[in-house]
C-alpha positions in Angstrom: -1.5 -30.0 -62.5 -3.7 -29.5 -59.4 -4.3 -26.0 -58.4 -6.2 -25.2 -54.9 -9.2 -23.6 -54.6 -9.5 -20.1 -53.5 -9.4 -19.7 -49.2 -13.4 -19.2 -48.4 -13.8 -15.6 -46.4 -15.7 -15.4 -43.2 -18.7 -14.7 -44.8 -18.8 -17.5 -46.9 -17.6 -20.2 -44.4 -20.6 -18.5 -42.1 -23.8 -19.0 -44.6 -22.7 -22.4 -45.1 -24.9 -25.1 -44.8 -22.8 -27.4 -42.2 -23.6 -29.0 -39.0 -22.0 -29.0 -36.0 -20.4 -32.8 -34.9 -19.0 -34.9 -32.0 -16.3 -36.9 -33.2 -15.2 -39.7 -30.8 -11.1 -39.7 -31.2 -8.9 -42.1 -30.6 -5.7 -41.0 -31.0 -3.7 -37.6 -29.7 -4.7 -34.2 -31.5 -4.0 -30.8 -31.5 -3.1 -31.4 -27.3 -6.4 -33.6 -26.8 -6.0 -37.0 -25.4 -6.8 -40.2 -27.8 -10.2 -42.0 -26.3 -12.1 -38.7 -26.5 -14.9 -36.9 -27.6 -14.3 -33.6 -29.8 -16.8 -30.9 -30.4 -16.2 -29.6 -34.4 -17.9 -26.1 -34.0 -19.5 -24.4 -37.0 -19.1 -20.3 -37.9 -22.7 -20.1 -36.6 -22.1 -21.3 -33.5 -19.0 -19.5 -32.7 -20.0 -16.2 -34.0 -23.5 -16.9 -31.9 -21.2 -17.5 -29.0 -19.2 -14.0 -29.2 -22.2 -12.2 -30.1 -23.5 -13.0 -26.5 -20.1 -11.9 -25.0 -21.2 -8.7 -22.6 -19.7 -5.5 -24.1 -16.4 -4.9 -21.9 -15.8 -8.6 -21.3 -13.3 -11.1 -23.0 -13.2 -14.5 -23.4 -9.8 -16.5 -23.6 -10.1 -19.4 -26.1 -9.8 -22.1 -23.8 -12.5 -21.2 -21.7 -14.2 -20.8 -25.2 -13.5 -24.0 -26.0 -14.4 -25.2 -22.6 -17.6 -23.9 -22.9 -18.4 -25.4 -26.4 -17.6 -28.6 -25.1 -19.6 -28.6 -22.3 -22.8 -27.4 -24.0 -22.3 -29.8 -27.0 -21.5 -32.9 -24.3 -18.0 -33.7 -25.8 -14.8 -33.4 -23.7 -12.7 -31.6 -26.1 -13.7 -28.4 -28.6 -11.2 -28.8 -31.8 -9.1 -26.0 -31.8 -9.1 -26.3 -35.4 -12.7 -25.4 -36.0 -12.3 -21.7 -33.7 -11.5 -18.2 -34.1 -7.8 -18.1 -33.2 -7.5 -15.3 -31.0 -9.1 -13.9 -28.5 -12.2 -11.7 -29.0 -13.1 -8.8 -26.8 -16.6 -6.5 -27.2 -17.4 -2.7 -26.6 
């Protein structure tokens, strides 16, 4: 019998040791064409991200994801690999 291992917190998915990919795709996911390149965003990276969100401000995930993308040169952030709501500071 296989049992799954227990769900990793926050805190443990953020001091792990993983880097951050491009993944060229080619077929539909999660609403992003085939033929294109996807971010995969680690906990560093998107709690680095928020962190710099100015007090008072939010951030929608798509422009999130946007943003990712366009920083890492991909054309797509997975959706997969964020926060899934939308965080506000202050």
């Amino acid at each position: 019998m296989h049992t799954m291992a227990p769900k990793k917190t926050w805190t443990q998915k953020l001091t792990e040791n993983r880097s951050p990919q491009v993944k060229h795709i080619d077929f539909p996911f999660a609403g992003i064409p085939p033929h294109s390149d996807m971010f995969i965003a680690t906990p560093q990276i998107i709690q680095t991200y928020v962190s710099e969100i100015p007090a008072g401000k939010s951030v929608d995930i798509e422009t999130l994801r946007k943003d990712l993308a366009r920083a890492n040169d991909a054309d797509y952030t997975c959706p997969s690999s964020l926060l899934r709501n939308e965080k506000k500071r202050g």
